[in-house]
C-alpha positions, 0 to 999 in steps of 0.5 A: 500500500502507498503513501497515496493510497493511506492519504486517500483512505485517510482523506475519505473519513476527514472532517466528517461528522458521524451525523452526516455519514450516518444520515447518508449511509441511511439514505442508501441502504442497498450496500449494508442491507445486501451485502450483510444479508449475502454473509449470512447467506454464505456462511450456511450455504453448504449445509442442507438447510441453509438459513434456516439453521437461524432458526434452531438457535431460538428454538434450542434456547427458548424451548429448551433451557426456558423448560429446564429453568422452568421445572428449576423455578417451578413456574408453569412452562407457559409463563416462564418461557415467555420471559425468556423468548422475550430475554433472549432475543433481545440479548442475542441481538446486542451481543452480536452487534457489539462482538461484530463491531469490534471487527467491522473496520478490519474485516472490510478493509480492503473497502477502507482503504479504497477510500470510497465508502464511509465507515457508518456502512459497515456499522450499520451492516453489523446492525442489520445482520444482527437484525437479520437474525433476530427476525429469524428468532421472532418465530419462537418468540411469537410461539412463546408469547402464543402460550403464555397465559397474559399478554397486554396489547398495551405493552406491545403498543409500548414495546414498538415504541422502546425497540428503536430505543434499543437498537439507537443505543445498540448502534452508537455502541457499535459505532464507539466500539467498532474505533476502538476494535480498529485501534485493539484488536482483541477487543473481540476476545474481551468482548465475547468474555465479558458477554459469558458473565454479562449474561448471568447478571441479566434477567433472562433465566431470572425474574428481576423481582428476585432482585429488588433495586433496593438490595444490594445485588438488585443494586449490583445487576442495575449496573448492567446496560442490558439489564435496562435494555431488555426490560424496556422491552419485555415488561410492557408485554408482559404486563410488568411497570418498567422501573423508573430507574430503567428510564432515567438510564436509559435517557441518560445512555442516549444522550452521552453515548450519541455524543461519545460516539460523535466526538470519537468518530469526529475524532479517530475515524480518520485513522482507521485505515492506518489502524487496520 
């Protein structure tokens, strides 16, 4: 690689703020819809099944250890299950964004450093393919939610309007870490191990009434972003008031991680080229 071409890559992520490439990226979507969905397409094409192995995942999990846990908690399968259909989407849906993103930069570099295309589109190609995934969980989530004993049409009212909540919080997550995976590249290893723990402190195969925020582990997991993430989400559906501290934390991730993002994007997106 020549001086001019790490110039010209460089060039390509100057001066340019996160809204703009973010809100042009948005504008043309055909290159991070397509070609995320052609890397999950590649990935199952030799087996029989294809893309539809997405779906056992899902099903493994929710109907499989939501049972297990089940019988544990002596809660009827129906009620228990749907927690964690509703958990463990959402769950799944975050980690894989912020693992992919640590990785984004390096494994489109060869586009990097042609110093054609912005860098927000292959954030958002993390984004959609986590996405892609998720709507091939939604089926074991919609026979989870099919049997559980109550739903609030309210709380699915409430849910859609928290969901994009979620994912603008995935997505500048995503674009702070895909920087700093570019610069440190085991970020991916830290990522994955911090997830394995992540995971037990977030009420998927638990109730989070088990842990009141007024106790001392109940103040330990609220730590936790994800904690908040999902039960944005999930107590609406089933009927469960969304604790206010869930939403002062996640108003206040909203507003300071956009602006992180921006200022490190603003910042070090220049350099990403010479990182990678």
């Amino acid at each position: 690689m020549s001086v001019a071409d790490v110039s010209a890559a460089r060039g390509a992520g100057a001066g340019r703020s996160l809204a703009t490439d973010l809100w042009r990226s948005l504008k043309a979507p055909e290159f991070w819809t397509i070609s995320s969905w052609l890397d999950i397409v590649v990935r199952y094409r030799q087996s029989r099944l294809g893309v539809f192995w997405m779906l056992v995942p899902s099903f493994a999990y929710i109907w499989g250890i939501g049972a297990f846990f089940a019988t544990m908690r002596s809660d009827p399968l129906s009620h228990f299950v749907a927690h964690v259909a509703l958990g463990y989407a959402i769950f799944r849906l975050v980690h894989l964004v912020l693992n992919d993103a640590t990785s984004a930069f390096a494994a489109a570099s060869s586009f990097i450093l042609d110093g054609r295309v912005r860098l927000t589109d292959f954030v958002l190609r993390v984004l959609a393919k986590a996405l892609f995934y998720f709507a091939m969980s939604l089926p074991a989530v919609a026979l989870a939610l099919f049997v559980a004993p109550e739903l609030h049409a309210g709380g699915f009212a409430l849910a859609l309007l928290s969901f994009p909540l979620v994912l603008a919080n995935a997505l500048w997550i995503a674009v702070v870490f895909a920087l700093v995976g570019a610069r440190l590249p085991d970020l991916t290893q830290l990522v994955s191990t911090v997830f394995m723990f992540a995971f037990l402190l977030t009420p998927i195969i638990w109730d989070a009434s088990a842990m009141p925020p007024d106790s001392l582990r109940g103040m330990f997991v609220r730590f936790n972003p994800l904690f908040h993430m999902i039960e944005l989400v999930r107590a609406p559906i089933l009927g469960h008031a969304v604790e206010p501290l869930t939403l002062w934390v996640m108003a206040a991730m909203t507003v300071a991680g956009w602006g992180l993002a921006a200022l490190a994007y603003r910042r070090y997106a220049r350099f990403v080229p010479l990182w990678i």
